[in-house]
Backbone as numpy.savetxt, mean C-alpha at the origin, in Angstrom:
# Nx Ny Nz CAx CAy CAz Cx Cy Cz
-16.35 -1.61 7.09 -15.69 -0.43 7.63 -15.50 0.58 6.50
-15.63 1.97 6.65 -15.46 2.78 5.99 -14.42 3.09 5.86
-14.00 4.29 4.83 -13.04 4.65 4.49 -12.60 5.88 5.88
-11.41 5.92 6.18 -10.79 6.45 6.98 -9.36 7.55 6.66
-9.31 9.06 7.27 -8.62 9.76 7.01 -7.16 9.24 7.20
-6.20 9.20 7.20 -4.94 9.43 7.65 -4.86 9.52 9.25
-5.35 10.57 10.07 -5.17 10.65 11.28 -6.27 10.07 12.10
-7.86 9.70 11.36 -8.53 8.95 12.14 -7.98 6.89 11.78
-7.27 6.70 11.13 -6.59 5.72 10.76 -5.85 5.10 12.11
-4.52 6.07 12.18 -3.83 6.01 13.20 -4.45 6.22 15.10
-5.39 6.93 14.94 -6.22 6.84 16.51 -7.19 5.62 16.24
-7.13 4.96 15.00 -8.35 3.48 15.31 -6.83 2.22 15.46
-5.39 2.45 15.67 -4.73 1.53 15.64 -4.46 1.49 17.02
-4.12 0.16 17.51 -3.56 -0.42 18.89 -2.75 0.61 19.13
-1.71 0.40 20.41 -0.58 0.95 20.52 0.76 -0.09 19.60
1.90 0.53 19.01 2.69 -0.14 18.47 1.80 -0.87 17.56
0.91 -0.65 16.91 0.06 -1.30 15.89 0.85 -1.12 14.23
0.76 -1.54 13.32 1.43 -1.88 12.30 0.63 -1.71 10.99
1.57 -0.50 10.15 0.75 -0.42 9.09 0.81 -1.12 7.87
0.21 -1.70 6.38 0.74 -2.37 5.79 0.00 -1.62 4.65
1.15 -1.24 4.21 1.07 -0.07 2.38 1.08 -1.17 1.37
-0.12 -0.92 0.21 -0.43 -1.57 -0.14 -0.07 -0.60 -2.24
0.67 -1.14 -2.87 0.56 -0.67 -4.40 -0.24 -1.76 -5.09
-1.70 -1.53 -5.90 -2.62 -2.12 -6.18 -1.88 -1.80 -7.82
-1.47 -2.89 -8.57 -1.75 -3.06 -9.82 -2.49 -3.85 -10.43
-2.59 -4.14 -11.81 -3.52 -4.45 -12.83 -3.04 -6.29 -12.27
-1.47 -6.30 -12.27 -0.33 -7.89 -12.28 -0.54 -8.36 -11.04
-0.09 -7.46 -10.27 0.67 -7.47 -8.98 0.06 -6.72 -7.99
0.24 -7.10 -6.58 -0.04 -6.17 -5.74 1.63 -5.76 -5.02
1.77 -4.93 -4.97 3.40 -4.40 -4.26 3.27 -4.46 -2.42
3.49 -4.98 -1.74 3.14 -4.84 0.10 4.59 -4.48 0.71
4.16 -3.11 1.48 5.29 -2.88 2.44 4.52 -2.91 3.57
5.74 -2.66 5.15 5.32 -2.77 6.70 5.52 -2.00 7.20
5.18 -0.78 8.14 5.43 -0.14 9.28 6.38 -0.88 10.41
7.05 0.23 10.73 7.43 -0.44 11.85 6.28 -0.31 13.28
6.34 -0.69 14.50 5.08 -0.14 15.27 4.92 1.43 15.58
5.96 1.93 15.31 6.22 3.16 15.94 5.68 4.25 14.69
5.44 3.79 13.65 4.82 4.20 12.49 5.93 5.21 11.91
6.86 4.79 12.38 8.27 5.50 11.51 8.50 5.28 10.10
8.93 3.90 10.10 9.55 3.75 8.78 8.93 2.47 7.87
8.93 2.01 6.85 7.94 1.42 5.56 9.45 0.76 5.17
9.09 -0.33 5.24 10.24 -1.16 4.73 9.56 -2.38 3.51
9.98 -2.38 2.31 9.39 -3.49 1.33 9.19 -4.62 1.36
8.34 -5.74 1.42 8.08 -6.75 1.87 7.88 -7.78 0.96
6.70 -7.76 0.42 6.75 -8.75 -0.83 5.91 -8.25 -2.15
5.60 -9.09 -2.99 4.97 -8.85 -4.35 4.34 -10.04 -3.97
2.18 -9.66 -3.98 1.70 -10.92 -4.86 1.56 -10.71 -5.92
1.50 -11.61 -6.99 1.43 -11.92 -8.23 -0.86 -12.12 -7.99
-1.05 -11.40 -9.33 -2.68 -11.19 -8.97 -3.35 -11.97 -10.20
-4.23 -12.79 -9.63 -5.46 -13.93 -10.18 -6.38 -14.10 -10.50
-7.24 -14.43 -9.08 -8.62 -13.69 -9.08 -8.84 -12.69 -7.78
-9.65 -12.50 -7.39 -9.86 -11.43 -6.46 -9.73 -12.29 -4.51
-10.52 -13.60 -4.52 -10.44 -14.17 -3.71 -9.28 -15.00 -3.35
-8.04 -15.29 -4.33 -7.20 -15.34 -3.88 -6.39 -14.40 -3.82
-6.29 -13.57 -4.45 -5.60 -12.20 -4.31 -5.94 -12.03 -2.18
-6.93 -12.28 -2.14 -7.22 -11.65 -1.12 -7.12 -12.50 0.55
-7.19 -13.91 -0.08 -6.90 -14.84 0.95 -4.91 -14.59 1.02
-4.58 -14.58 0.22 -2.63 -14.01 -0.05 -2.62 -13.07 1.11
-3.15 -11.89 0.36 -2.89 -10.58 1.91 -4.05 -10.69 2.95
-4.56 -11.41 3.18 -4.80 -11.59 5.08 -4.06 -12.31 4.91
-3.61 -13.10 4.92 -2.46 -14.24 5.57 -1.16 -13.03 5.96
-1.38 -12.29 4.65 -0.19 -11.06 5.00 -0.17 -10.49 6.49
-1.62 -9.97 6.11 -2.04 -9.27 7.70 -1.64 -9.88 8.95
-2.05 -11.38 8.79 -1.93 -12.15 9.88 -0.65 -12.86 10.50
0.20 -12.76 9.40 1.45 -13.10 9.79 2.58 -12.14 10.07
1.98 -11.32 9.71 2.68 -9.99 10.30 2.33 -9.26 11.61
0.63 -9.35 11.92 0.29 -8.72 12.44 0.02 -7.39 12.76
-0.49 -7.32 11.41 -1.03 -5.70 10.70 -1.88 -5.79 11.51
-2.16 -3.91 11.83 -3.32 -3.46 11.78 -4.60 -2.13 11.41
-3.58 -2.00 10.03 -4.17 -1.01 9.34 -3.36 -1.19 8.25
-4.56 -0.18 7.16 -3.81 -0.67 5.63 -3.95 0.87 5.14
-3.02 0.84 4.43 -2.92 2.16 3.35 -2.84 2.16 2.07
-3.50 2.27 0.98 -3.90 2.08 0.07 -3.04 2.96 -0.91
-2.63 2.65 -2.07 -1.94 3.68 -2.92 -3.32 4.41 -3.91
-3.58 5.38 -3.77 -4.85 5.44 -5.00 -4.21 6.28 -6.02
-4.20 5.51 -7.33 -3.86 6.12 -8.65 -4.65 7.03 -8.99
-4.73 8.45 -8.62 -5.09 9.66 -8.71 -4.54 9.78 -9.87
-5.04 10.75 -11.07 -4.90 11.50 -12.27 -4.01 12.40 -11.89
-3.07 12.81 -12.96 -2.11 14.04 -12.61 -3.25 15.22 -12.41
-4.02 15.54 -13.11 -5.04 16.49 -13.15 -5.52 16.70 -11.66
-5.64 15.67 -10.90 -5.82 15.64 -9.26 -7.77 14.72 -9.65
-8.05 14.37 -10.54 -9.27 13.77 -10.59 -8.91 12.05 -10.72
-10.20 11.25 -10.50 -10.07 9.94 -10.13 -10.84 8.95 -11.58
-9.74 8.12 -11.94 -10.70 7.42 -13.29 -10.56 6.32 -12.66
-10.60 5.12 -13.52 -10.92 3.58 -13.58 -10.34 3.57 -12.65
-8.66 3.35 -12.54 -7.77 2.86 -11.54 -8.12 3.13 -10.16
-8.80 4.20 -10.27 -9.12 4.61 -8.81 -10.59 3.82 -8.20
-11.61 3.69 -9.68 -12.58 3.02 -8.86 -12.52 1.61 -8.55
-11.46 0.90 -9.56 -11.22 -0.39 -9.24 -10.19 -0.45 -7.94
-9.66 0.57 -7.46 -8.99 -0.06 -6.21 -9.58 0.71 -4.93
-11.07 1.42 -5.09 -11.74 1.94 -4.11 -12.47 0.43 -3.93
-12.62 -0.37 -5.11 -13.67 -1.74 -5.00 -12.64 -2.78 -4.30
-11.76 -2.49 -4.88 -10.73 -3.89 -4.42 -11.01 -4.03 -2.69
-10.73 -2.55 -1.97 -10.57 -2.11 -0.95 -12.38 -2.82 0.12
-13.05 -2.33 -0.75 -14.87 -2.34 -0.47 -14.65 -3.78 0.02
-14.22 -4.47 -1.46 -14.82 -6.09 -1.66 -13.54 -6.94 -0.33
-12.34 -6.51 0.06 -11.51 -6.51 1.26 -12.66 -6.44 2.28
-13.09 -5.59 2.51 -13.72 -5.62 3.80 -15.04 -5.72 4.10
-15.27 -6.60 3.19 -16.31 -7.46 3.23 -16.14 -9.09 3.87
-14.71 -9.32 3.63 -13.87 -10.51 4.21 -13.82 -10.26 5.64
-13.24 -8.94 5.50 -12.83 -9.09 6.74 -12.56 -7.30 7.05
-12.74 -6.52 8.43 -12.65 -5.60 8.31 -11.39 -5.21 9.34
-10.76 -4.15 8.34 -9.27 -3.86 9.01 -9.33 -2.44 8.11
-9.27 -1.62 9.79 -9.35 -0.16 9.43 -8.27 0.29 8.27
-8.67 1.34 6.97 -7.38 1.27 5.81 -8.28 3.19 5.42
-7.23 3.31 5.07 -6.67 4.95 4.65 -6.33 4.69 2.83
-6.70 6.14 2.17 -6.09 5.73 0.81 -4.71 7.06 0.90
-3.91 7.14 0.05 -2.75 7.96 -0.15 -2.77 7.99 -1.31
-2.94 9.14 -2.37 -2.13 9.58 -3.25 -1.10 8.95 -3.65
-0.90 8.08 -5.09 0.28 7.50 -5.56 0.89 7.84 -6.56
0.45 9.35 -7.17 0.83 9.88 -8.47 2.50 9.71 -8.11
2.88 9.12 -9.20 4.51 9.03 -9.31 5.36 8.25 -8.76
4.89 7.87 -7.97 4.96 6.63 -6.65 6.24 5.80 -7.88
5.69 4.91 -8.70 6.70 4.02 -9.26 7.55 4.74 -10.32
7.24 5.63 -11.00 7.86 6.87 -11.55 9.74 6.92 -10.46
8.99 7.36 -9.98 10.16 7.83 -8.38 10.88 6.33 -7.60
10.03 5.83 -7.57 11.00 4.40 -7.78 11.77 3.59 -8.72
11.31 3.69 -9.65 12.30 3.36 -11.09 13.05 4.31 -11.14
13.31 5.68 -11.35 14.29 6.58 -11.25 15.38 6.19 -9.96
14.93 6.07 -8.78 16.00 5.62 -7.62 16.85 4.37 -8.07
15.92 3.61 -8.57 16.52 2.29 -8.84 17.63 2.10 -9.92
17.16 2.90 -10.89 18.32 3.02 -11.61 19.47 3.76 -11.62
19.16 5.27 -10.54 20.32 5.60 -9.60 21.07 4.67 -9.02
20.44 3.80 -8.12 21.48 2.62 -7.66 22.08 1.46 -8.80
22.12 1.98 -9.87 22.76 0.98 -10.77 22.11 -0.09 -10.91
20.44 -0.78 -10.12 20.12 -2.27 -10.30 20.17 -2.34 -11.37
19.73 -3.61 -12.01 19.61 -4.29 -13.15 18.65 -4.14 -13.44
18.04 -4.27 -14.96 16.78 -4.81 -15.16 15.93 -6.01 -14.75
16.50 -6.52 -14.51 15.93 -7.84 -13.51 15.11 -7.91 -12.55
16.47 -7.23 -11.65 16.40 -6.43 -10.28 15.24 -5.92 -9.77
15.17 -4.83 -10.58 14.44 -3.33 -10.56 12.84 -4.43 -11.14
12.68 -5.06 -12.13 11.17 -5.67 -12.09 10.56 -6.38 -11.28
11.56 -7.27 -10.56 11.49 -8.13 -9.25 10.77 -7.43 -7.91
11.79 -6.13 -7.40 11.26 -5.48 -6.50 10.43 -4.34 -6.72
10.15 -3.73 -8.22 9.55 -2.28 -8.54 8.08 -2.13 -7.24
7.29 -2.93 -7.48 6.15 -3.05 -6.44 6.02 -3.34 -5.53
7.32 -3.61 -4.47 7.07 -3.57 -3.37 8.08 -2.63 -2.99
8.61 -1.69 -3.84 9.51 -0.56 -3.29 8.28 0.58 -3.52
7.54 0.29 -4.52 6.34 2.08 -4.65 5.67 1.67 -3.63
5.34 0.37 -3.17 4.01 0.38 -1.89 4.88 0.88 -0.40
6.36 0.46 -0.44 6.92 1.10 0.38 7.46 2.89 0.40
7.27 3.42 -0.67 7.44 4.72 -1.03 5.55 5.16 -0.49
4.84 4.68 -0.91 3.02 5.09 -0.90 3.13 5.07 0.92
3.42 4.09 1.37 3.46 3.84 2.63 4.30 4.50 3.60
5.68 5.28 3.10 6.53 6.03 3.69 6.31 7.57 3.89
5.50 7.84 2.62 4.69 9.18 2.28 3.48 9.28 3.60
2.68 8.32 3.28 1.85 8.45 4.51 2.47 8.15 5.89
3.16 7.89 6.46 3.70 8.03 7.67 4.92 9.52 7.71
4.84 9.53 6.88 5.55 11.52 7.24 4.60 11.95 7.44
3.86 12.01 6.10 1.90 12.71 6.30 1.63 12.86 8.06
2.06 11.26 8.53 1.10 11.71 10.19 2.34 12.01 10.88
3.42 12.26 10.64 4.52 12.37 12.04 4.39 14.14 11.79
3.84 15.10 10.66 3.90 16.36 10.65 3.28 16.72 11.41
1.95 16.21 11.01 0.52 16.57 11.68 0.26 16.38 12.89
C-alpha cells in the first residue's frame, strides 16, 4: 500500500475505525490511539526497538489488539522543511511494515513534537523518571493529535 494523504487516509478507514500515531525513534517506538470518532489521541505504550522484525511483530499485535485501522506516522522533517536520514529510515520502516502486512498509514510532520512534550512535562512538575518513561508515547500522542485536528478543519 502506498503512501496516503491525511484525508484520503481517513475515507480508506471503516466507520468508527481507529487511528494509531506512531513516534519512530532510533530506541523506541512511542504508540498512541484514536478514539473511533477520530477526536482525541490518547498515549498508549513504548516499544523498546531491536531488530526490525520484532519491532514489527510488537506493533501488529498493537494493531490487532486494539483494533487499529490506520497508522500515522511522525516524519522527522528538518526545521529547514527538507527530509534527511531520519526521514528516509522511517519512510523504510513504514515500506518494510507493509510488506508484512498492509494497513492504510499517512505521514505527519513531527518537527518539535518531543521538544513540546518535554516542555509540557516539565510544566507539570514530572520527574525525570517520569518524563523518560512516558516522553514517546506522549510525542506519538501529540504527532497523532496534530493530525486529527489536521482532518476535523478540513
Amino acid at each position: 500500500m502506498a503512501e496516503l494523504g491525511l484525508q484520503e487516509l481517513k475515507a480508506a478507514l471503516p466507520r468508527n475505525g481507529r487511528l494509531l500515531g506512531l513516534d519512530l525513534g532510533t530506541k523506541t517506538i512511542g504508540l498512541a490511539i484514536s478514539d473511533g470518532a477520530l477526536l482525541v489521541a490518547s498515549p498508549l505504550e513504548t516499544i523498546r526497538r531491536t531488530k526490525f522484525t520484532a519491532d514489527a511483530q510488537a506493533l501488529l499485535a498493537v494493531i490487532d489488539r486494539h483494533g487499529v485501522t490506520g497508522l500515522v506516522l511522525g516524519l522527522p522533517v528538518n526545521m529547514d522543511g527538507t527530509e534527511g536520514p531520519r526521514c528516509q529510515s522511517t519512510r523504510q520502516f513504514a515500506r518494510n511494515l507493509m510488506g508484512l502486512r498492509e494497513v492504510p498509514f499517512a505521514f505527519w510532520d513531527e518537527r518539535l513534537s518531543t521538544a513540546a512534550v518535554q516542555r509540557a512535562m516539565i510544566d507539570a512538575d514530572l520527574s525525570r523518571a517520569r518524563r523518560a518513561k512516558v516522553v514517546d508515547q506522549m510525542a506519538a500522542a501529540y504527532i497523532l493529535q496534530g493530525a486529527l485536528d489536521f482532518l476535523r478543519r478540513n
